[in-house]
PDBQT receptor file of N, H, CA, C and O in Angstrom, charges set to zero:
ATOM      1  N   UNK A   1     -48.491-178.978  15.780  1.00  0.00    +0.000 N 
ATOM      2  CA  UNK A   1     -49.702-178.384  16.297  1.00  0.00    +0.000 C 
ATOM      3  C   UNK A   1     -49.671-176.899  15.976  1.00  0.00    +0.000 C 
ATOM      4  O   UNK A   1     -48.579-176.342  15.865  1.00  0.00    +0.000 OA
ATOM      5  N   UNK A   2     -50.749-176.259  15.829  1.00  0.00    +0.000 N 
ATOM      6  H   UNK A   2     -51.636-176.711  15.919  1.00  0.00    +0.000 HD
ATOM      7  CA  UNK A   2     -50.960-174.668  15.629  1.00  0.00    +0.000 C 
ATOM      8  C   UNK A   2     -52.243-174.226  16.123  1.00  0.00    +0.000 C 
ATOM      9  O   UNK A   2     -53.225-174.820  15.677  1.00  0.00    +0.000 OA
ATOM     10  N   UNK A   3     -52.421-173.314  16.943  1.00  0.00    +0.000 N 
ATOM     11  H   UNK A   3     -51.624-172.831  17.306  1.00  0.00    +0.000 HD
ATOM     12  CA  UNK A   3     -53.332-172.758  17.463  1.00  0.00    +0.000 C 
ATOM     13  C   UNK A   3     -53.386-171.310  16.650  1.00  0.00    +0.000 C 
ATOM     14  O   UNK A   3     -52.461-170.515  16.486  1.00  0.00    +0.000 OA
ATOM     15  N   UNK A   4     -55.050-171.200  16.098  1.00  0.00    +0.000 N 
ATOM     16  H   UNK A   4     -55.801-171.846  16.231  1.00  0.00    +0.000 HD
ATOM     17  CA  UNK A   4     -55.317-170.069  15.938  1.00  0.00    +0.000 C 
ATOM     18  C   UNK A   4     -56.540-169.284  16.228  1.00  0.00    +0.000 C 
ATOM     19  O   UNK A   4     -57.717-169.631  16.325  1.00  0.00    +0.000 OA
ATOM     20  N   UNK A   5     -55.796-167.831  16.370  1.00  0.00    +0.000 N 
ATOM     21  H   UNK A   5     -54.840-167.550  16.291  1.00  0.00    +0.000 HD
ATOM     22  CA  UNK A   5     -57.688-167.206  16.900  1.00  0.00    +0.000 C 
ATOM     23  C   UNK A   5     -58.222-166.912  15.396  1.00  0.00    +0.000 C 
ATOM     24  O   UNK A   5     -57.493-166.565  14.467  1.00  0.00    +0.000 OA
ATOM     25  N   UNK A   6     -59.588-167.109  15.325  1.00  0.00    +0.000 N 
ATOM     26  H   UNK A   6     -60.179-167.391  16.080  1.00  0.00    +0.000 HD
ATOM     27  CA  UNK A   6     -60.210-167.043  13.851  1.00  0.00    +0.000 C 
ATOM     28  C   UNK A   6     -61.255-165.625  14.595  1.00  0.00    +0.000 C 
ATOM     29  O   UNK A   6     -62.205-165.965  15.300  1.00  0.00    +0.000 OA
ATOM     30  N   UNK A   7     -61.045-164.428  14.419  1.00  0.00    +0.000 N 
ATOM     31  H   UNK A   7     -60.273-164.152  13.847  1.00  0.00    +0.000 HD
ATOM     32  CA  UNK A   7     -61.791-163.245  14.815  1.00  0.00    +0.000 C 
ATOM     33  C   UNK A   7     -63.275-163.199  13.734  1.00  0.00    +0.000 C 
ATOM     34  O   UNK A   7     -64.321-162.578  13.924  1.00  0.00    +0.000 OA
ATOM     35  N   UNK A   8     -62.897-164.081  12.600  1.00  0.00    +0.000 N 
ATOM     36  H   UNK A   8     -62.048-164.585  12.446  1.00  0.00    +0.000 HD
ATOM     37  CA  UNK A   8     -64.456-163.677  11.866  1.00  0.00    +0.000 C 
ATOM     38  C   UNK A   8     -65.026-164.509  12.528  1.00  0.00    +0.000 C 
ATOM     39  O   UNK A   8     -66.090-164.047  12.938  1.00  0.00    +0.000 OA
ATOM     40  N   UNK A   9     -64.843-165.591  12.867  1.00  0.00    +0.000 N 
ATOM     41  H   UNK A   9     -63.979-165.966  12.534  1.00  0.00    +0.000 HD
ATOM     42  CA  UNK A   9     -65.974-166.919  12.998  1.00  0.00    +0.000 C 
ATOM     43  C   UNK A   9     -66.242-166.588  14.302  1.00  0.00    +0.000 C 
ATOM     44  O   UNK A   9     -67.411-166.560  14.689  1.00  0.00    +0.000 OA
ATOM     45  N   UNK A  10     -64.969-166.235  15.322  1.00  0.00    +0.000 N 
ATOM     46  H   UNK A  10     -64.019-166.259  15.008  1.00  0.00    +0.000 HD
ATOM     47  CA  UNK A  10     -65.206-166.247  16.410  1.00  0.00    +0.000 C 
ATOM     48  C   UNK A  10     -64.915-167.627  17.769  1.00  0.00    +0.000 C 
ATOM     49  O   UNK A  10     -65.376-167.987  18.852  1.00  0.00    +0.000 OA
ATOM     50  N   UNK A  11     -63.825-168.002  16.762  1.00  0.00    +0.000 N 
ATOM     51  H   UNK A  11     -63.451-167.710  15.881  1.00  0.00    +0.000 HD
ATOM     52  CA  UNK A  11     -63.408-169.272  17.504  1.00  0.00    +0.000 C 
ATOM     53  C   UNK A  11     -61.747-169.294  17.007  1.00  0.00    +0.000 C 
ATOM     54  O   UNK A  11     -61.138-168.876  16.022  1.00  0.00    +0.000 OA
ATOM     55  N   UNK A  12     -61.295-170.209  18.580  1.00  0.00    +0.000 N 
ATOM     56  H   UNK A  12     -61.790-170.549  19.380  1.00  0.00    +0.000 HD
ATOM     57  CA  UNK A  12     -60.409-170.526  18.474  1.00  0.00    +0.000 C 
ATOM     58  C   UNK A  12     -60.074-172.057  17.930  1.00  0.00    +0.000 C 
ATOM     59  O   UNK A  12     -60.732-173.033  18.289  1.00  0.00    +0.000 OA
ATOM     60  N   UNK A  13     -58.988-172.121  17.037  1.00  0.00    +0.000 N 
ATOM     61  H   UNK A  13     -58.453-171.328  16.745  1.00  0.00    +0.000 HD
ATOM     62  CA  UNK A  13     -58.607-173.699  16.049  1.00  0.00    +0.000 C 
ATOM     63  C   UNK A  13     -57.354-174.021  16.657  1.00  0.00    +0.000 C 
ATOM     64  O   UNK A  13     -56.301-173.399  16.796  1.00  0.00    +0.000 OA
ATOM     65  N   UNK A  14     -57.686-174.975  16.928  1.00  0.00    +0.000 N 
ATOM     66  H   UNK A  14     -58.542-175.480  16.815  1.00  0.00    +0.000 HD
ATOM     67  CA  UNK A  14     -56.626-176.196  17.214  1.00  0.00    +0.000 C 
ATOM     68  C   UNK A  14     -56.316-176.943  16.027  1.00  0.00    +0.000 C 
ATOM     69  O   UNK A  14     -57.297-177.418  15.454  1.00  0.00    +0.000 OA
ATOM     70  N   UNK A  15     -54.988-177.201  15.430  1.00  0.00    +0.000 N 
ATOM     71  H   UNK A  15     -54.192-176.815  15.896  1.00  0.00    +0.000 HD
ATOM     72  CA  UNK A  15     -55.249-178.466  14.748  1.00  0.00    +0.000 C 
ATOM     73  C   UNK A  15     -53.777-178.799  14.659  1.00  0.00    +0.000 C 
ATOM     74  O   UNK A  15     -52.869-177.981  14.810  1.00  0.00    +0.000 OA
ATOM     75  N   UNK A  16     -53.632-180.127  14.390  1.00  0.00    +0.000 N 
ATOM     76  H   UNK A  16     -54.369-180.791  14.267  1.00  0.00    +0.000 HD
ATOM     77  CA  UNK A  16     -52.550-181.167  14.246  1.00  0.00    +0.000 C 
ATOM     78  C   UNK A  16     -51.844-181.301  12.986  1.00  0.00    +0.000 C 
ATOM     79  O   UNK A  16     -52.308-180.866  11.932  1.00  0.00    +0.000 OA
ATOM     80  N   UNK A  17     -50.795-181.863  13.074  1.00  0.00    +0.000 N 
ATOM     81  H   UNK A  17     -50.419-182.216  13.930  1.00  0.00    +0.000 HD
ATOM     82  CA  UNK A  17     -49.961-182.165  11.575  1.00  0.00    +0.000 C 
ATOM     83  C   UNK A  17     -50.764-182.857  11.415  1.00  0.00    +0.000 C 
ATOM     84  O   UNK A  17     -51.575-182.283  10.689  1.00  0.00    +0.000 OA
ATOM     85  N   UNK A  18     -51.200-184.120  11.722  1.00  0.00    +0.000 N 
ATOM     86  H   UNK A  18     -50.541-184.586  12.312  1.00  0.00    +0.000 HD
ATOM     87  CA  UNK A  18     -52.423-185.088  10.893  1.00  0.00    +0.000 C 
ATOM     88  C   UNK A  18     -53.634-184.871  10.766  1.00  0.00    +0.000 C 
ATOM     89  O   UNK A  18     -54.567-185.674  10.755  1.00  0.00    +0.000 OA
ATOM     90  N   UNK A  19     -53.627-183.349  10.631  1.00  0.00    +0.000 N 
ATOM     91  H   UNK A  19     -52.868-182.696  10.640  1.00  0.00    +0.000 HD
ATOM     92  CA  UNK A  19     -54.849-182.899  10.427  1.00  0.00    +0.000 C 
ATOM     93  C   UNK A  19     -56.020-183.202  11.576  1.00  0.00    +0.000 C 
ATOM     94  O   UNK A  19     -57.079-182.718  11.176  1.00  0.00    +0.000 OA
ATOM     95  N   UNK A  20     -56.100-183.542  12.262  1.00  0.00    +0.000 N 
ATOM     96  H   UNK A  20     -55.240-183.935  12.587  1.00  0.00    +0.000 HD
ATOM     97  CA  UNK A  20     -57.310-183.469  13.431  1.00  0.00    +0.000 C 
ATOM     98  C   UNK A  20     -57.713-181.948  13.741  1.00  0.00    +0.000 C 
ATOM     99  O   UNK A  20     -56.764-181.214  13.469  1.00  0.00    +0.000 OA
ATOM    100  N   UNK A  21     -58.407-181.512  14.042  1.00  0.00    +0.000 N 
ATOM    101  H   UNK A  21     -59.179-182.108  14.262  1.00  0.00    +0.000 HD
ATOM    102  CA  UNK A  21     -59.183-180.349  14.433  1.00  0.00    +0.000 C 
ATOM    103  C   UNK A  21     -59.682-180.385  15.474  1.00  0.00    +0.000 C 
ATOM    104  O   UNK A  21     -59.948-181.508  15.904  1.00  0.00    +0.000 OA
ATOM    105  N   UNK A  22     -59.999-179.268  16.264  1.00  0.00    +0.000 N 
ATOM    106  H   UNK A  22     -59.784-178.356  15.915  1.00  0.00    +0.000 HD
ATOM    107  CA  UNK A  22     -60.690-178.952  17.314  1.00  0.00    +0.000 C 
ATOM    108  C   UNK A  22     -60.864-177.443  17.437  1.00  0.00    +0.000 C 
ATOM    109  O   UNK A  22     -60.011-176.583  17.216  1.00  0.00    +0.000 OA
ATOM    110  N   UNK A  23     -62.421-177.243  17.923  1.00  0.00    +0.000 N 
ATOM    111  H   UNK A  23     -63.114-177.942  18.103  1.00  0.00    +0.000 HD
ATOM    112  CA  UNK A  23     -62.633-175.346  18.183  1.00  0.00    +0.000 C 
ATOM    113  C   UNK A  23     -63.262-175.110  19.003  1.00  0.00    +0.000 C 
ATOM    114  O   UNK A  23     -64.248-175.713  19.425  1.00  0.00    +0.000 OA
ATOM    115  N   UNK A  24     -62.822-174.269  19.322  1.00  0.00    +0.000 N 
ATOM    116  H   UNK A  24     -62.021-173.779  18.980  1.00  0.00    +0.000 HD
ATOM    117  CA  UNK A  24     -63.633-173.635  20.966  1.00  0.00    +0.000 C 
ATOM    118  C   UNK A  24     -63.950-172.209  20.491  1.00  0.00    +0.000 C 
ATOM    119  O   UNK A  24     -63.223-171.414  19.896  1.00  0.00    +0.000 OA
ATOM    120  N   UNK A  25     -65.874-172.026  21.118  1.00  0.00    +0.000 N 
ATOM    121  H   UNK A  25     -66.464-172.672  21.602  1.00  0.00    +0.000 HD
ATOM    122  CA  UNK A  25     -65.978-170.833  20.782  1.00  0.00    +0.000 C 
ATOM    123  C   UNK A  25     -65.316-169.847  21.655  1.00  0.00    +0.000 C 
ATOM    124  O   UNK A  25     -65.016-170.007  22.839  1.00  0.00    +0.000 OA
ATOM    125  N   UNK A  26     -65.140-168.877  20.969  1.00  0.00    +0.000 N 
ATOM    126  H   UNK A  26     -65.384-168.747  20.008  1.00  0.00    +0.000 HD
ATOM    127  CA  UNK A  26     -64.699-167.175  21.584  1.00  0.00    +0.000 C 
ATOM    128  C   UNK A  26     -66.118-166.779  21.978  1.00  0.00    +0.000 C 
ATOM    129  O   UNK A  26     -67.006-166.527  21.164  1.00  0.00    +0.000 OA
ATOM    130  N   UNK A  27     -66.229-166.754  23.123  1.00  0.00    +0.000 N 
ATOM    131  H   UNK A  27     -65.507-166.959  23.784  1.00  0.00    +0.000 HD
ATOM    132  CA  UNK A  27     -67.249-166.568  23.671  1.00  0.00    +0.000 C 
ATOM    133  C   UNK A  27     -67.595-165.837  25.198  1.00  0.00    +0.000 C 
ATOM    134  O   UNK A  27     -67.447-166.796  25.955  1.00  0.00    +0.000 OA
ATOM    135  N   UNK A  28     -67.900-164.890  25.889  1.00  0.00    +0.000 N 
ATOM    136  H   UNK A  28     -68.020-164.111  25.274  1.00  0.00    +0.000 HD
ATOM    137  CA  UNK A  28     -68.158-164.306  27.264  1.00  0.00    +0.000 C 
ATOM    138  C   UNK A  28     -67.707-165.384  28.090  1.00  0.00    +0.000 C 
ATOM    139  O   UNK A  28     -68.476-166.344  28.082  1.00  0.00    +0.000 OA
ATOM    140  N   UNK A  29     -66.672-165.508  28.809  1.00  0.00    +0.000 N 
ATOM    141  H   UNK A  29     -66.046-164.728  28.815  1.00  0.00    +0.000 HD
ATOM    142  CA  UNK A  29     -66.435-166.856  29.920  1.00  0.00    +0.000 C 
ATOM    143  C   UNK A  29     -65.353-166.452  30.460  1.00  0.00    +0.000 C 
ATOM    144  O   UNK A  29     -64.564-165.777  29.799  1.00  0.00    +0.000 OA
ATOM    145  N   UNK A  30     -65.036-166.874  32.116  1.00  0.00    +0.000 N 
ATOM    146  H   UNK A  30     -65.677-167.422  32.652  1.00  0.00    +0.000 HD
ATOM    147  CA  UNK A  30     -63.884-166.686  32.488  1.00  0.00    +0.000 C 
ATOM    148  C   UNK A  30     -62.798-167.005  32.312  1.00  0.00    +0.000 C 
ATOM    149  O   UNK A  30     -62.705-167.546  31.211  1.00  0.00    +0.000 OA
ATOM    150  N   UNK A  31     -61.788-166.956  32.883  1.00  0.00    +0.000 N 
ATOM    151  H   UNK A  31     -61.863-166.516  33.778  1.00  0.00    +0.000 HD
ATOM    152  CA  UNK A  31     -60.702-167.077  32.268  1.00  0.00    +0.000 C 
ATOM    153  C   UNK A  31     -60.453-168.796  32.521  1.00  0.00    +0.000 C 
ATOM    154  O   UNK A  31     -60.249-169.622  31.631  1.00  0.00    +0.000 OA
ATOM    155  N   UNK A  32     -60.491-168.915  33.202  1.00  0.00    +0.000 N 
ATOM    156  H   UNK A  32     -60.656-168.244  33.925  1.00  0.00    +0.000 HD
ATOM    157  CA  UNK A  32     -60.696-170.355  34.160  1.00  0.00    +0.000 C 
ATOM    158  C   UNK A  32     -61.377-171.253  33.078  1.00  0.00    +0.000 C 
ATOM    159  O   UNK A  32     -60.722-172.134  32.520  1.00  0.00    +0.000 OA
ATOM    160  N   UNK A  33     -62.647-171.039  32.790  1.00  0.00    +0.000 N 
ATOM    161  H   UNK A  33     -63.179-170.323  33.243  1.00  0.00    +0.000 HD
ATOM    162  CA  UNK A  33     -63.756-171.645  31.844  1.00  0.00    +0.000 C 
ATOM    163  C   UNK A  33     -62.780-171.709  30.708  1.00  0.00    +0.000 C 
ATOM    164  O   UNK A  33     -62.391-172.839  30.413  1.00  0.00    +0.000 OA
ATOM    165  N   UNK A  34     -62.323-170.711  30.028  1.00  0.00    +0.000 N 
ATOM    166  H   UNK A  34     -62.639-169.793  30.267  1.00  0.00    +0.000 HD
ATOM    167  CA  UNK A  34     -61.465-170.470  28.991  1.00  0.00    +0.000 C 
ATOM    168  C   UNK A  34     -60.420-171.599  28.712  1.00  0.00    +0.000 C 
ATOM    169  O   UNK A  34     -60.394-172.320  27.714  1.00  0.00    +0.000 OA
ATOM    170  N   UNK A  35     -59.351-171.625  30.039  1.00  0.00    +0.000 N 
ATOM    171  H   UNK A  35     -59.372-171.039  30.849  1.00  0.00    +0.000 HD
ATOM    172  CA  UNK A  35     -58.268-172.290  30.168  1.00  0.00    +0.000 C 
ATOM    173  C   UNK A  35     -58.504-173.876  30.332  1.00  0.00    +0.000 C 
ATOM    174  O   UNK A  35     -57.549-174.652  30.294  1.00  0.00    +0.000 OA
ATOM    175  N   UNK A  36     -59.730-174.282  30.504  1.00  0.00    +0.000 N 
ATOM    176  H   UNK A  36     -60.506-173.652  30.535  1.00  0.00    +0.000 HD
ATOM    177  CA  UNK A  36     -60.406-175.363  30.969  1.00  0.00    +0.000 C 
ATOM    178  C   UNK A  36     -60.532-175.739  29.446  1.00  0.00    +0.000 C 
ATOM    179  O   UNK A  36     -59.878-176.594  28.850  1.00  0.00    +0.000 OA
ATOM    180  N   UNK A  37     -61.403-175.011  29.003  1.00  0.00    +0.000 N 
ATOM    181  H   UNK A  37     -61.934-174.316  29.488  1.00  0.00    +0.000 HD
ATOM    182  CA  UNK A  37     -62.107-175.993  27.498  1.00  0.00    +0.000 C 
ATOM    183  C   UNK A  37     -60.496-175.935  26.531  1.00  0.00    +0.000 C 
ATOM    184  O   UNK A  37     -60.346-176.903  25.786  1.00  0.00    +0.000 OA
ATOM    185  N   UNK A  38     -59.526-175.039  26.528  1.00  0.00    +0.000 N 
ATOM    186  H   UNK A  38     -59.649-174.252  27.133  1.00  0.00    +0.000 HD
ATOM    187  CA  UNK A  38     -58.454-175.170  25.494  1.00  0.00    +0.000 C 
ATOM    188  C   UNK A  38     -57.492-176.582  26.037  1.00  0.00    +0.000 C 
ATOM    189  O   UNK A  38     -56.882-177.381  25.326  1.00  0.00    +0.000 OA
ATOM    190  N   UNK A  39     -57.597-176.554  27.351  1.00  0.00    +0.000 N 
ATOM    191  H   UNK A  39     -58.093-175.905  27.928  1.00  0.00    +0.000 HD
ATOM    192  CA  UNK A  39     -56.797-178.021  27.798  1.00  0.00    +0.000 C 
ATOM    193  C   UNK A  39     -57.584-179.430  27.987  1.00  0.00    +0.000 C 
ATOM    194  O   UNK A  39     -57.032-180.486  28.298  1.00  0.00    +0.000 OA
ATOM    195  N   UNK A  40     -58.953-179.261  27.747  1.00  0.00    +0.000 N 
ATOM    196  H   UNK A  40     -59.402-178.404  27.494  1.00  0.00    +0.000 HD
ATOM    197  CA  UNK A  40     -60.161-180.386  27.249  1.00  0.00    +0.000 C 
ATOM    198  C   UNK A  40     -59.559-180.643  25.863  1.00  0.00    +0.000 C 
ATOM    199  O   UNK A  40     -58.981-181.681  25.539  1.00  0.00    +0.000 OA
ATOM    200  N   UNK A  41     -59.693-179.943  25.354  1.00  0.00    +0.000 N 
ATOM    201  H   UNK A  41     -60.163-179.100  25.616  1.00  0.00    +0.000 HD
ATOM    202  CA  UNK A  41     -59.723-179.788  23.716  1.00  0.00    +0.000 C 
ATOM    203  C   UNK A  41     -57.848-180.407  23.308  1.00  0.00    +0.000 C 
ATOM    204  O   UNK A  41     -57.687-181.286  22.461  1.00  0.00    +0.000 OA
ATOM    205  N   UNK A  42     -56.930-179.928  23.876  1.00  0.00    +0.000 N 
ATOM    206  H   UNK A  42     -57.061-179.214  24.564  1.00  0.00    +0.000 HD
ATOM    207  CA  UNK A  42     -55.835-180.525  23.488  1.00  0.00    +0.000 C 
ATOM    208  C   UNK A  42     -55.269-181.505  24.224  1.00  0.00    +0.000 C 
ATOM    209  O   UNK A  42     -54.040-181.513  24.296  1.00  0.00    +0.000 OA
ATOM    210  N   UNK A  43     -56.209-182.751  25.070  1.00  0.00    +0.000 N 
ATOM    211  H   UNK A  43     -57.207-182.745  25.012  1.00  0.00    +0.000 HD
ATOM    212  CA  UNK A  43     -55.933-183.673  25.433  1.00  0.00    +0.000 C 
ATOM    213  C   UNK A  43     -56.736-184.490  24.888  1.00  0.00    +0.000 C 
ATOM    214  O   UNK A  43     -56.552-185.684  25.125  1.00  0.00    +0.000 OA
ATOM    215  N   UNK A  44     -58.025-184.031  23.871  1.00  0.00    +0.000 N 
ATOM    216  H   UNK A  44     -58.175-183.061  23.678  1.00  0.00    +0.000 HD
ATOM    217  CA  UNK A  44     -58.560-184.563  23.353  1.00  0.00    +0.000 C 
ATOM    218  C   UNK A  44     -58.214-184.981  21.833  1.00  0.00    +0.000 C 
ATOM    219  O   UNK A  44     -58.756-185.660  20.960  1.00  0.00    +0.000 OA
ATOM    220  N   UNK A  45     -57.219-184.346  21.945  1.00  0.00    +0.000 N 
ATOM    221  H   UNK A  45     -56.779-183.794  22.653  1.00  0.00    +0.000 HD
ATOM    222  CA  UNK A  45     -56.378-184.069  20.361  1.00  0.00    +0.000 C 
ATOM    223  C   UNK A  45     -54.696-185.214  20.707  1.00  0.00    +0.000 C 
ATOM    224  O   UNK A  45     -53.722-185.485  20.004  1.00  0.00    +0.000 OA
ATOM    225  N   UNK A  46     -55.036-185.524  21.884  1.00  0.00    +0.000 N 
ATOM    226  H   UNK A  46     -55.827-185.304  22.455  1.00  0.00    +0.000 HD
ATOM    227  CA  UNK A  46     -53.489-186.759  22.400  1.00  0.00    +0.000 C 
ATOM    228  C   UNK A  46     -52.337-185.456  22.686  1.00  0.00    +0.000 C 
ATOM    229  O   UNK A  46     -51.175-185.842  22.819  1.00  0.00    +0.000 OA
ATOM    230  N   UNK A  47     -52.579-183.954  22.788  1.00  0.00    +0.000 N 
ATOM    231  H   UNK A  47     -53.523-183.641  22.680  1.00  0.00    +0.000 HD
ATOM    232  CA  UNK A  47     -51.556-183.141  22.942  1.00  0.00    +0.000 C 
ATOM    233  C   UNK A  47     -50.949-183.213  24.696  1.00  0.00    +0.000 C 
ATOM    234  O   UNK A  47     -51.707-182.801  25.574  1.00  0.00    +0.000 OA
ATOM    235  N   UNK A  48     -49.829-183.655  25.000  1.00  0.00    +0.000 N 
ATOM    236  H   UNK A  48     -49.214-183.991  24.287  1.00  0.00    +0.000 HD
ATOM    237  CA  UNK A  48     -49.707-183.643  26.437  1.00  0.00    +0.000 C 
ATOM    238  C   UNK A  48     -49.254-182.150  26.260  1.00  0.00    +0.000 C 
ATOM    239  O   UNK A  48     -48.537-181.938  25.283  1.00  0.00    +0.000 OA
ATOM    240  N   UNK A  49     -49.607-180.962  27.159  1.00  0.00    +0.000 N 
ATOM    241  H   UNK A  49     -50.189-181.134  27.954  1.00  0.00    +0.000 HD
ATOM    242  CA  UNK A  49     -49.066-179.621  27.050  1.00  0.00    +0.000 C 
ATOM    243  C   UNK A  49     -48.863-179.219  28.605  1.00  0.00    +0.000 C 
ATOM    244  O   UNK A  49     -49.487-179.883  29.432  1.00  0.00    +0.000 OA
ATOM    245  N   UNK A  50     -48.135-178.305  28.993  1.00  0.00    +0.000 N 
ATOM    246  H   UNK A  50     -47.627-177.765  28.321  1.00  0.00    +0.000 HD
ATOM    247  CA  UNK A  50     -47.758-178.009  30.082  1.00  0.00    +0.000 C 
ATOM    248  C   UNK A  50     -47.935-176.416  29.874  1.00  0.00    +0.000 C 
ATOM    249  O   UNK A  50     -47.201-175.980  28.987  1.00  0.00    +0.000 OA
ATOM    250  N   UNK A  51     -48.659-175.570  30.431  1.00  0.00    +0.000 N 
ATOM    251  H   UNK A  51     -49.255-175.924  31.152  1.00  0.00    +0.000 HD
ATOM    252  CA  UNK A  51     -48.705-173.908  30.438  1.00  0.00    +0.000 C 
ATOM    253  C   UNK A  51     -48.153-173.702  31.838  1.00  0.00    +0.000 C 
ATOM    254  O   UNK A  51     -48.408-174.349  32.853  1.00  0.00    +0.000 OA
ATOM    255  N   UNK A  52     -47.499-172.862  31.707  1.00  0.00    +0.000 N 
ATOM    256  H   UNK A  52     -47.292-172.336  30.883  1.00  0.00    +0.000 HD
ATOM    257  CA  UNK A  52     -47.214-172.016  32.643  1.00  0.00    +0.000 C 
ATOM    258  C   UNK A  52     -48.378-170.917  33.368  1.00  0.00    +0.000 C 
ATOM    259  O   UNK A  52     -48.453-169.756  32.967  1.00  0.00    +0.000 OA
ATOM    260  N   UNK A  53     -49.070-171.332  34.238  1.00  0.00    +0.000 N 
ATOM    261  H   UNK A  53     -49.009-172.276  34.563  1.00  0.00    +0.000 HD
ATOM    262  CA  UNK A  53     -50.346-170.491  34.903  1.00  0.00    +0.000 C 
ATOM    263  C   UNK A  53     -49.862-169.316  35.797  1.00  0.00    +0.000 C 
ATOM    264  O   UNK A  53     -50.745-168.593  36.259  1.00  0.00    +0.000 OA
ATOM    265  N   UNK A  54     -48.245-168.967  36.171  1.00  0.00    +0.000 N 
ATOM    266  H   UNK A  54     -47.528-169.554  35.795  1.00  0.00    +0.000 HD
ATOM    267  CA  UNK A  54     -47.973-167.921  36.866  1.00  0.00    +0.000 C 
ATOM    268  C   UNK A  54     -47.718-166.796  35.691  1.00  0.00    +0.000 C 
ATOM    269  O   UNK A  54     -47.436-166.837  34.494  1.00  0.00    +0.000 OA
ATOM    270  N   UNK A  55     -48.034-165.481  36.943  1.00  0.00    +0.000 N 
ATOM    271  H   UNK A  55     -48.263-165.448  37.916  1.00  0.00    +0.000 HD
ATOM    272  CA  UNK A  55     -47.567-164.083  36.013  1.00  0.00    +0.000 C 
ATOM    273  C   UNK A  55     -46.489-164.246  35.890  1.00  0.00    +0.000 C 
ATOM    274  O   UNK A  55     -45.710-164.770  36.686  1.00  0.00    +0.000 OA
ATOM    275  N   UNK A  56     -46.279-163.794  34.812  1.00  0.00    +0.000 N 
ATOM    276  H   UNK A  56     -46.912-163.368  34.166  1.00  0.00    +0.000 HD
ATOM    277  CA  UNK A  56     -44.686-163.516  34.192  1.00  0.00    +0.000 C 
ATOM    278  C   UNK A  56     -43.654-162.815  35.197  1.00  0.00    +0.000 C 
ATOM    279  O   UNK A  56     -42.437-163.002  35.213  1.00  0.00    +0.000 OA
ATOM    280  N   UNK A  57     -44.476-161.875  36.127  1.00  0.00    +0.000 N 
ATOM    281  H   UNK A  57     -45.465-161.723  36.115  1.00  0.00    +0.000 HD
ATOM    282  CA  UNK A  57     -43.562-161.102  37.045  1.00  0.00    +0.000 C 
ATOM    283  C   UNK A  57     -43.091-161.951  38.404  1.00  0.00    +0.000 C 
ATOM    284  O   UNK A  57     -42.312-161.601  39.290  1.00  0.00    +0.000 OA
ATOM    285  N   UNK A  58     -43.935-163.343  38.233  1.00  0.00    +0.000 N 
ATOM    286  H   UNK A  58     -44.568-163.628  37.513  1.00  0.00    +0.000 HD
ATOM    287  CA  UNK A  58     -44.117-163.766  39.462  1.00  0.00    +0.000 C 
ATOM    288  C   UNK A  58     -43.040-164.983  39.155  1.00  0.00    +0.000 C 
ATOM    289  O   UNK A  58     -42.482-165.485  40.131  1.00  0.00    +0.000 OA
ATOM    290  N   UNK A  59     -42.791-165.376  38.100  1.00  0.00    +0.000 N 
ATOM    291  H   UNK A  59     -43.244-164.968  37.307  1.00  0.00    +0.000 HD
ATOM    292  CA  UNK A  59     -41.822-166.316  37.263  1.00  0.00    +0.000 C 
ATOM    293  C   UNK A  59     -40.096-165.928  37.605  1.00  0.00    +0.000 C 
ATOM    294  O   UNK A  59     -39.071-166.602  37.497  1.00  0.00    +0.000 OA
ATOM    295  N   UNK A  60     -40.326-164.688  38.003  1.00  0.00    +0.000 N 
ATOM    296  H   UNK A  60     -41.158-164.141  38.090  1.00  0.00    +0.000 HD
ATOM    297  CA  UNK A  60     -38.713-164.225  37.869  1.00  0.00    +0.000 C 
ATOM    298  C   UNK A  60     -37.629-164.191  39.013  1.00  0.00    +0.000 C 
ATOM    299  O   UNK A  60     -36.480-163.827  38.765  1.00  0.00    +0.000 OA
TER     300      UNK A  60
């Protein structure tokens, strides 16, 4: 898997070793909204992912 921000287009790419794709626009939204459509998008892709949602300071 590789996630990238694409700053011309204005979207973020998801895509797979077997090539599947997925993009979410870069777009005005909260962070929440944000974190929502990138974990839509990589369960929609079969990615099971786990993020860590605490601050880093709060981790330690």
């Amino acid at each position: 898997m590789q996630i990238d921000f694409d700053f011309f287009d204005h979207q973020l790419r998801i895509a797979t070793s077997e090539s599947r794709v997925r993009t979410i626009a870069l777009q005005p939204r909260s962070v929440a909204d944000f974190y929502r459509a990138v974990m839509n998008a990589l369960a929609d892709l079969g990615l099971a992912v786990t993020i860590n949602t605490k601050p880093y300071d709060a981790v330690r």
